[in-house]
N, C-alpha and C positions, 0 to 999 in steps of 0.2 A: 466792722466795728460799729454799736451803738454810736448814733452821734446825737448829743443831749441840744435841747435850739436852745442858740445864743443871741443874741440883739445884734441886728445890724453891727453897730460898731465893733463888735468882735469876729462875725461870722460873714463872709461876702457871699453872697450864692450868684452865679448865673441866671440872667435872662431865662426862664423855662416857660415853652409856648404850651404847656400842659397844667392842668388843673391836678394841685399834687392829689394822689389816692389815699384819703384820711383813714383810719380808723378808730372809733375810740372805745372805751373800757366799758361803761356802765349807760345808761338811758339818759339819765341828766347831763354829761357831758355831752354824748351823741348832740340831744338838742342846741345847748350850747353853740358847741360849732355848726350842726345844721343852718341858724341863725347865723352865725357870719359867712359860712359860703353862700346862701340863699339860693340862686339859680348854677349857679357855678359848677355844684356837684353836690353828692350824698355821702356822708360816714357813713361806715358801715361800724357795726356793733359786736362784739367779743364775749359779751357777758349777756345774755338772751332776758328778756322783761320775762320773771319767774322764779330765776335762778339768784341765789346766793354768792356776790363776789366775793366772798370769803372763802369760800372752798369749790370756787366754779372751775371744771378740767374743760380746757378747752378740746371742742370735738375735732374734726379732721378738717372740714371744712372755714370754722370759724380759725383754725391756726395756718390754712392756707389765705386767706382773707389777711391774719397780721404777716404772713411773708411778702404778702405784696404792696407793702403799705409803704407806702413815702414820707407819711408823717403820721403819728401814735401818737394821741390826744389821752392821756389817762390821769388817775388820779395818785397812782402808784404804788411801789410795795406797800406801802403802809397797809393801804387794804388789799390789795391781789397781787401777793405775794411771787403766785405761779404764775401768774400774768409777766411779770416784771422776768423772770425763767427765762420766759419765751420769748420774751420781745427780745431777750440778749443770744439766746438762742440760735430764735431762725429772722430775724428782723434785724438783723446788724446793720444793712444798710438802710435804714428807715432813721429820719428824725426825731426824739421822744421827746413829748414835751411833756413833764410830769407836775401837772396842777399844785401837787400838796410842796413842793419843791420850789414854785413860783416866790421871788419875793413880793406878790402881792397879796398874800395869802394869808390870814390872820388863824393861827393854830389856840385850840384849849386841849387845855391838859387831860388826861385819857383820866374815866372815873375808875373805882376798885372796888366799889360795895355797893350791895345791892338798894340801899339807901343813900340817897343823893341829901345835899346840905344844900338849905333854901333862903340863905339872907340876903342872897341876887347882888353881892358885891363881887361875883364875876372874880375870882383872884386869881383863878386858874387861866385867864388870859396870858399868853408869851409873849415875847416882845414884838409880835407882830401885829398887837389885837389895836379893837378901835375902839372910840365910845358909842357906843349904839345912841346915845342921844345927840348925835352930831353927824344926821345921816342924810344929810348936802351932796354926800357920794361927790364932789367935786376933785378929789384927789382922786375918784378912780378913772377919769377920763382919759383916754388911750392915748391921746396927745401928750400929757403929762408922763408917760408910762417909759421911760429908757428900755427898763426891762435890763439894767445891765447889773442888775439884785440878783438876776438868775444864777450864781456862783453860789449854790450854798453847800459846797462840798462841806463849807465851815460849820455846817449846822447840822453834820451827820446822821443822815435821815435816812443811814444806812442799816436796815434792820434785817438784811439778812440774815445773822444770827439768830435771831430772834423765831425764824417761821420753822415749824416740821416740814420736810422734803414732802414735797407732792409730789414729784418728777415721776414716778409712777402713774399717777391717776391722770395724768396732761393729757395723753394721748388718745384713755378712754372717750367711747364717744356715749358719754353720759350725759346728759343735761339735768335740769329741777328734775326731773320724773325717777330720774337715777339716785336721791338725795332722798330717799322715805324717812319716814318720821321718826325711824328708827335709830337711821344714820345719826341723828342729833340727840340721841339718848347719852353721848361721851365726847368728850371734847379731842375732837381729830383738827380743830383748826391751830392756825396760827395765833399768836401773842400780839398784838397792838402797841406798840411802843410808849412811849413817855406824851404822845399826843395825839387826839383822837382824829382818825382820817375820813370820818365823815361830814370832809369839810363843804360838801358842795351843800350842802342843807343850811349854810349861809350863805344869803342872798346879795350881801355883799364881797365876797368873796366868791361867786358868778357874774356880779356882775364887773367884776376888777377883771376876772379872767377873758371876758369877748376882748379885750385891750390885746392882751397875752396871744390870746389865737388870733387875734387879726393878722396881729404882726407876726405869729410864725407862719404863717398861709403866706403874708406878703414878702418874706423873706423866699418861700419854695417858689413864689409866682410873684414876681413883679405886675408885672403887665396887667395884674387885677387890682392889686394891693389899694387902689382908693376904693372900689367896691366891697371889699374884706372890711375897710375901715369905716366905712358908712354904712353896712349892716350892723355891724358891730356898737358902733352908735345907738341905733334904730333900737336894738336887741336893749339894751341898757336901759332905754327910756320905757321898753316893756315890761323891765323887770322892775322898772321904780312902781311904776301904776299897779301890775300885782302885788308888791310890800303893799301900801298904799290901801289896796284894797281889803288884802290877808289882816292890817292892822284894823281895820275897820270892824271885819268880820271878830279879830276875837277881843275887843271891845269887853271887857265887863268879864274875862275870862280867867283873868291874874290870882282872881280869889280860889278858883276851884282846884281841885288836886289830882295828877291825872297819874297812872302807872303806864309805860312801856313795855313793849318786848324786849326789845333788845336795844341797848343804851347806844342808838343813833342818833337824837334828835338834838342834843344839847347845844349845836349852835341856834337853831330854830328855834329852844327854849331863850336861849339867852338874845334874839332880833326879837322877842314879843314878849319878851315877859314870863311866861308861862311858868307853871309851878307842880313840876315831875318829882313823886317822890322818888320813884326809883322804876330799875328795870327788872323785868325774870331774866335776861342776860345780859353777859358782859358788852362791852364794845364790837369785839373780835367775835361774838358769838358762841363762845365759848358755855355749854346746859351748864345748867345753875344746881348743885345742890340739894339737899333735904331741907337741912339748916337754912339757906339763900331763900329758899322757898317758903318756909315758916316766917322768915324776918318780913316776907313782903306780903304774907298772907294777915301776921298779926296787927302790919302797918296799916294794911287797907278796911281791914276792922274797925280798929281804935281810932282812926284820924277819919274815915266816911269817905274814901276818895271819890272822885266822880266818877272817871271812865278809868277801864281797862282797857288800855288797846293790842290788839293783835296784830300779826304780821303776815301776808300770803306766804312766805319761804318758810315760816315756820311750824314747828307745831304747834295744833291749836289744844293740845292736853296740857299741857303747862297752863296758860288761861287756865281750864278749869282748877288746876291745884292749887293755885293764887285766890281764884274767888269763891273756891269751897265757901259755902255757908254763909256767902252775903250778900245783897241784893244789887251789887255794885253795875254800873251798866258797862257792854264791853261791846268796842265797835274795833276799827281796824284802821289802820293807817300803814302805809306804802312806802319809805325813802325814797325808795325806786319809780313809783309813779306806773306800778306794771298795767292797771287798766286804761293809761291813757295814750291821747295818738302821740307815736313817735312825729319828728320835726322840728321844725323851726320854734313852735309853740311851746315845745313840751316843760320848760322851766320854768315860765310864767304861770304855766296849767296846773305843774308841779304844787307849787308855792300855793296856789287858789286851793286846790286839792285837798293839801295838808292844813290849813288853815279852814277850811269848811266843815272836813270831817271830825276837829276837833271842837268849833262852835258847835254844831251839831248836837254832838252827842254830849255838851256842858249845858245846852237849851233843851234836852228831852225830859 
C-alpha cells in the first residue's frame, strides 16, 4: 500500500543505515531534492527533459526505476495523472511525497480562456497564497516547518475523476519522439482541476518545499537528517539570490505584453509582475480551437504584444497561426528547463533561465 509521508510526530520510522532510493516526476523537482541529498545520493527521473508530463507513458524501464523507489518526490495527479496510476500500482511500498498536497504550497486557481485578465490583484490566490510583496521568505524556514499541514484529504485534491484512462499507453515504451505534432492536433489529455499544478514555477513555493524533502529524506534516514537539513538550507539561500537576480533581469518589464504556449507560467507571472495576455493552450494542454486561435490572433494585433513564446514539447504551427500577419517577435521558453544541466543547480538555473529569455526577447 501507498504510504503518503507524514511529519515525524505522526509517522515513526526506523534507524535505516541506507540512503533512501528517491525518485522524482519532472526536472525541477529532481534538482530540488538533488540539492538536499547533495553527496548522499542521486534521484532518478520519471518524466525525461523533452517529454510532456501531461501525457508522458512511462517506458519499461523508467516504471522499473518507480518500483524500486523508497520515496516518490512528485508533484501529483494534478499534472501526471498516469504517473499517480503507477506509483499506486507497482510502488505501494514506496513513500509519496506529493508537493501540490504539501501544506506549504501556495495554489491559483486554474485559467479557462484564452485571454487572461490583467489588473494583477491576484484574486485567484486560495487560502494558501502569500503576498509577493513580503518576500522575507522567513516562514519558509524548515525549522519552523511541523509539516503536520500534510493531511489535506480535507482539501480534496482527488481528481481522479477528472483524467481520461491512460492505463493503456503506461506501458508503451514511447517517449517525446512517440508524441509527433500530430498527436496534439485533439485533445487526448487530461482536465486540470479547480487549481493550476504548475506549482513549482513559484519560487517560493520550491523554496518552502527543500523544508518538506529534507524532512521526508530525514524521516527514511536519520543518521543523515542534519546533512538533509543543511543542504536544504544552502539550497534556499540559492534560490533567494536567483529571485534576486530574475527581479533584476526583468526590471522595466511589467509594461510589455507577452503570449504563451500553453498557460504554465502564471505563478512566475504573478513572483514578477509580468503581464501575459494569454495562452494558445489550456493549463492541461489541452489544442486550442479555430475561434481560441482567432481570439489570441486578434489580441496580439490590436494590443502590439511583444513576444510570443513557444514551447520544445509543442508544436511550433500553432505559433505560426497566432502571428499570421504581424511582426510580433517569437522566442521560446522551457517550464521544464529541458536544455539545462540536471542537479543540484537546476532550479536556481531554472528561475535565471526563464527570467533571461524573457528580458531578452522584451530588449530585442
Amino acid at each position: 500500500m501507498l504510504k503518503p509521508f507524514l511529519p515525524a510526530l505522526f509517522l515513526a520510522s526506523p534507524l535505516c543505515a541506507e540512503v533512501p532510493n528517491v525518485v522524482t516526476d519532472i526536472a525541477p523537482v529532481q534538482g530540488l531534492a538533488a540539492s538536499v541529498m547533495g553527496d548522499l545520493g542521486a534521484p532518478g527521473l520519471l518524466v525525461p527533459q523533452g517529454a510532456s508530463p501531461h501525457d508522458h507513458a512511462l517506458t519499461p524501464s523508467e516504471a522499473r526505476s518507480l518500483q524500486d523507489a523508497d520515496l516518490v518526490i512528485w508533484i501529483g495527479s494534478e499534472l501526471t495523472p498516469g504517473i499517480g496510476r503507477k506509483i499506486e500500482a507497482i510502488a505501494g511500498g514506496a513513500t509519496s511525497l506529493a508537493l501540490f498536497d504539501a501544506g506549504v504550497t501556495a495554489h491559483l486557481a486554474t485559467r479557462d480562456s484564452a485571454l487572461f485578465q490583467h489588473d494583477h490583484d491576484h484574486a485567484g490566490h486560495d487560502e494558501h497564497g502569500h503576498d509577493h510583496d513580503e518576500h522575507a521568505h522567513d516562514e519558509h524556514d524548515h525549522d519552523d516547518h511541523d509539516h503536520a499541514d500534510h493531511d489535506h484529504e480535507e482539501h480534496g485534491h482527488d481528481h481522479a475523476e477528472h483524467e481520461h484512462d491512460h492505463e493503456g499507453h503506461d506501458e508503451a515504451d514511447h517517449g517525446a519522439e512517440g508524441h509527433d505534432a500530430d498527436a496534439h492536433e485533439h485533445d487526448h489529455g487530461h482536465h486540470h482541476g479547480p487549481e493550476d499544478p504548475h506549482v513549482w514555477l513559484s519560487p517560493a513555493n520550491a523554496r518552502a518545499w527543500l523544508g518538506v524533502i529534507a524532512e521526508a529524506l530525514s524521516e527514511a534516514d536519520p543518521e543523515n537528517a542534519e546533512t538533509y537539513r543543511a543542504n536544504a538550507e544552502a539550497a534556499q539561500s540559492e534560490i533567494d539570490t536567483a529571485v534576486a537576480t530574475a527581479r533584476e533581469r526583468l526590471d522595466g518589464t511589467q509594461d510589455d505584453r507577452f503570449v504563451v504556449f500553453h498557460d504554465a507560467y502564471q505563478y512566475f507571472e504573478e513572483e514578477f509582475g509580468l503581464n501575459v495576455l494569454g495562452a494558445i493552450q489550456l493549463s492541461d494542454a489541452t489544442a486550442p480551437s479555430p475561434a481560441w486561435l482567432d481570439e489570441l490572433r486578434n489580441e496580439i494585433s490590436e494590443t502590439g504584444a511583444t513576444c510570443v513564446f513557444a514551447e520544445p514539447q509543442f508544436d511550433p504551427r500553432l505559433i505560426e497561426a497566432v502571428t499570421e500577419g504581424s511582426d510580433v517577435k517569437v522566442a521560446e521558453l522551457d517550464p521544464l528547463g529541458m536544455a539545462l544541466e540536471p542537479g543540484a543547480g537546476f532550479y536556481p538555473a531554472l528561475i535565471d533561465d526563464l527570467a533571461s529569455r524573457i528580458s531578452d526577447c522584451a530588449a530585442d
